[in-house]
C-alpha positions as CSV (number, residue, x, y, z in Angstrom):
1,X,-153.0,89.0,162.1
2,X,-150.4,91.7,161.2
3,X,-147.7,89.3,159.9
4,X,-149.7,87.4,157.8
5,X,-148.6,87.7,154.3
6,X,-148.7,85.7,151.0
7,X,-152.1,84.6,151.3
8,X,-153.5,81.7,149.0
9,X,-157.2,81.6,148.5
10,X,-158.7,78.4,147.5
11,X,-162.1,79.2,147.0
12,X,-162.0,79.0,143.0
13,X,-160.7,75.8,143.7
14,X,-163.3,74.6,146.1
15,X,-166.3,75.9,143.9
16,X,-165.2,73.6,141.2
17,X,-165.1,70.3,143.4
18,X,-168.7,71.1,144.2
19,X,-169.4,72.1,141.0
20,X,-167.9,68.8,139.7
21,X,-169.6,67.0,142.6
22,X,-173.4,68.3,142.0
23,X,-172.9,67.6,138.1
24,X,-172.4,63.9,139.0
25,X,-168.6,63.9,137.6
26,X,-167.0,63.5,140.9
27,X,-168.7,61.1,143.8
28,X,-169.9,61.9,147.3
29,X,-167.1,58.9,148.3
30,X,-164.2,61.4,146.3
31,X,-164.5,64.2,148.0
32,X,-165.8,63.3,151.7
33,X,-162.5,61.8,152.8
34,X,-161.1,63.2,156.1
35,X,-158.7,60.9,157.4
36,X,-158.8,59.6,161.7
37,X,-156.1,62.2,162.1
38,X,-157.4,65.3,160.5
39,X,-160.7,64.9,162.4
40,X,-159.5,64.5,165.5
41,X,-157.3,67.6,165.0
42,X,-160.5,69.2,164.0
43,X,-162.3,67.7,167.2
44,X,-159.6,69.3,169.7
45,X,-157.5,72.0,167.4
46,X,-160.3,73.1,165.2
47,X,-162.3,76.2,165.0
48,X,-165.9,75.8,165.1
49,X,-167.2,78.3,162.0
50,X,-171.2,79.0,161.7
51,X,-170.8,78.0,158.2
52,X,-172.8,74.8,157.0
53,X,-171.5,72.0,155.4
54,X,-171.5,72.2,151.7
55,X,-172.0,68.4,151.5
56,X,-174.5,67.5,154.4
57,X,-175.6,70.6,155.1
58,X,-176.5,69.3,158.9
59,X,-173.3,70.4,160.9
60,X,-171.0,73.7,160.9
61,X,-167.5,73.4,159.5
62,X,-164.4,73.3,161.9
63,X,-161.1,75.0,160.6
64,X,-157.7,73.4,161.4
65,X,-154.7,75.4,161.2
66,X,-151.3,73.5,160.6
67,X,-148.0,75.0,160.4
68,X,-145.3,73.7,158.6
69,X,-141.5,75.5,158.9
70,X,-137.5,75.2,159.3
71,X,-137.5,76.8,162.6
72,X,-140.5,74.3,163.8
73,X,-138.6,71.3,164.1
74,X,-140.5,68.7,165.4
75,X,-143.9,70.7,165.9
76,X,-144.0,71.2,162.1
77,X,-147.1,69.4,160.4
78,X,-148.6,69.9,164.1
79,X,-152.7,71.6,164.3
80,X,-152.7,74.7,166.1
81,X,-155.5,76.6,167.7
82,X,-156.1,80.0,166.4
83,X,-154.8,81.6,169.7
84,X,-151.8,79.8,169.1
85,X,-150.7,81.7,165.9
86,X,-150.1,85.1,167.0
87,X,-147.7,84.0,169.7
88,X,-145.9,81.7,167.6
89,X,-145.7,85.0,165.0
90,X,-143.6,86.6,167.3
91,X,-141.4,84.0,168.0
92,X,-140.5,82.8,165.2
93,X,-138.9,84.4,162.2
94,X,-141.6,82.6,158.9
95,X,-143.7,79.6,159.1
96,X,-146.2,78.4,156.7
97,X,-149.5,78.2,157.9
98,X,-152.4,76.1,155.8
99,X,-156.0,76.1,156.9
100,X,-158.2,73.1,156.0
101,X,-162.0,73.2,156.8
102,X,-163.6,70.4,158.1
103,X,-167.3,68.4,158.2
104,X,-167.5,65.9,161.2
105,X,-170.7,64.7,159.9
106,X,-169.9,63.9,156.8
107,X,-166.0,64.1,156.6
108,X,-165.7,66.4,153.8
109,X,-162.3,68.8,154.2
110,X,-160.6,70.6,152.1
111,X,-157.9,73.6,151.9
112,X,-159.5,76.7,152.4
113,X,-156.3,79.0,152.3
114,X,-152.3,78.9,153.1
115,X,-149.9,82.1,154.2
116,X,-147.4,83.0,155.9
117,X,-146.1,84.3,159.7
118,X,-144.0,85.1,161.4
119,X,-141.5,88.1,163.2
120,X,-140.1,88.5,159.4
121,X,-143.0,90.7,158.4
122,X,-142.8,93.3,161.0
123,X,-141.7,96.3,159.6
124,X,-138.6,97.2,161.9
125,X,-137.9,94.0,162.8
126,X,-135.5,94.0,166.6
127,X,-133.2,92.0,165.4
128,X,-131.7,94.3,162.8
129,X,-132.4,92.6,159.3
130,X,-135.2,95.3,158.4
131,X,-131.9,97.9,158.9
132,X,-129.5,96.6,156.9
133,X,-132.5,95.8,153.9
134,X,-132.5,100.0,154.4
135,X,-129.5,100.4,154.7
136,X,-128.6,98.3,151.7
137,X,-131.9,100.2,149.6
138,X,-130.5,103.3,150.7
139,X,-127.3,102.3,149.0
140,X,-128.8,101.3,145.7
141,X,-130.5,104.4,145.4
142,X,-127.1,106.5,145.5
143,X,-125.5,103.8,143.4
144,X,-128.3,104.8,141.3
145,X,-127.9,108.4,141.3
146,X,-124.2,108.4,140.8
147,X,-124.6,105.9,137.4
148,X,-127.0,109.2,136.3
149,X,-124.7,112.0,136.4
């Protein structure tokens, strides 16, 4: 996606849950945990992945995409399809976009990564802001050469 920016990878993360979890520290009951409403965003939002379970290992993740932002309003918190994200990019201006995967099996989830989207990464953005940032660059930079001399 060429908005996305600020990317958070929680792989470190999940490696030590299972690493925890196959050392008998944490219990199968700890970390398989999905709640009703995150697997039923994953049964009609989610994105089937050919990735096995790390738990079960009998069914294929699912990632779930929710967005969270000012400009969302009410649809913040809300799952989104994959398909949906690009369009929302160039609608609106920056939202927050966390990715959770999924086991329907044997409810394991957790965060896989979070960034952000949105029209505010564009590099000459239409509605002027990229500009004036130039502009305004452009005016440091003879600022700066003035304090020189």
């Amino acid at each position: 996606m060429r908005t996305q920016r600020q990317v958070v990878d929680y792989s470190l993360q999940k490696r030590a849950v299972l690493r925890e979890l196959l050392a008998g520290r944490v219990g199968t009951y700890d970390v398989c945990d999905a709640s009703p409403y995150l697997k039923n965003a994953a049964r009609f939002h989610g994105e089937p992945t050919d990735r096995r379970c790390p738990i079960c290992r009998s069914e294929n993740l699912t990632l779930v995409h929710y967005i969270y932002g000012d400009e969302l309003k009410q649809s913040a918190g809300q799952a989104r399809t994959l398909a949906e994200l690009p369009v929302l990019a160039m609608t609106l201006r920056e939202f927050q976009v966390f990715v959770v995967e999924v086991c329907l099996g044997c409810d394991w989830n957790h965060l896989v990564e979070q960034y952000l989207l949105g029209r505010d990464g564009l590099v000459g953005d239409s509605d002027g802001t990229s500009e004036q940032d130039a502009a305004g660059a452009e005016g440091a930079g003879r600022r700066r050469r003035e304090a020189q001399r």
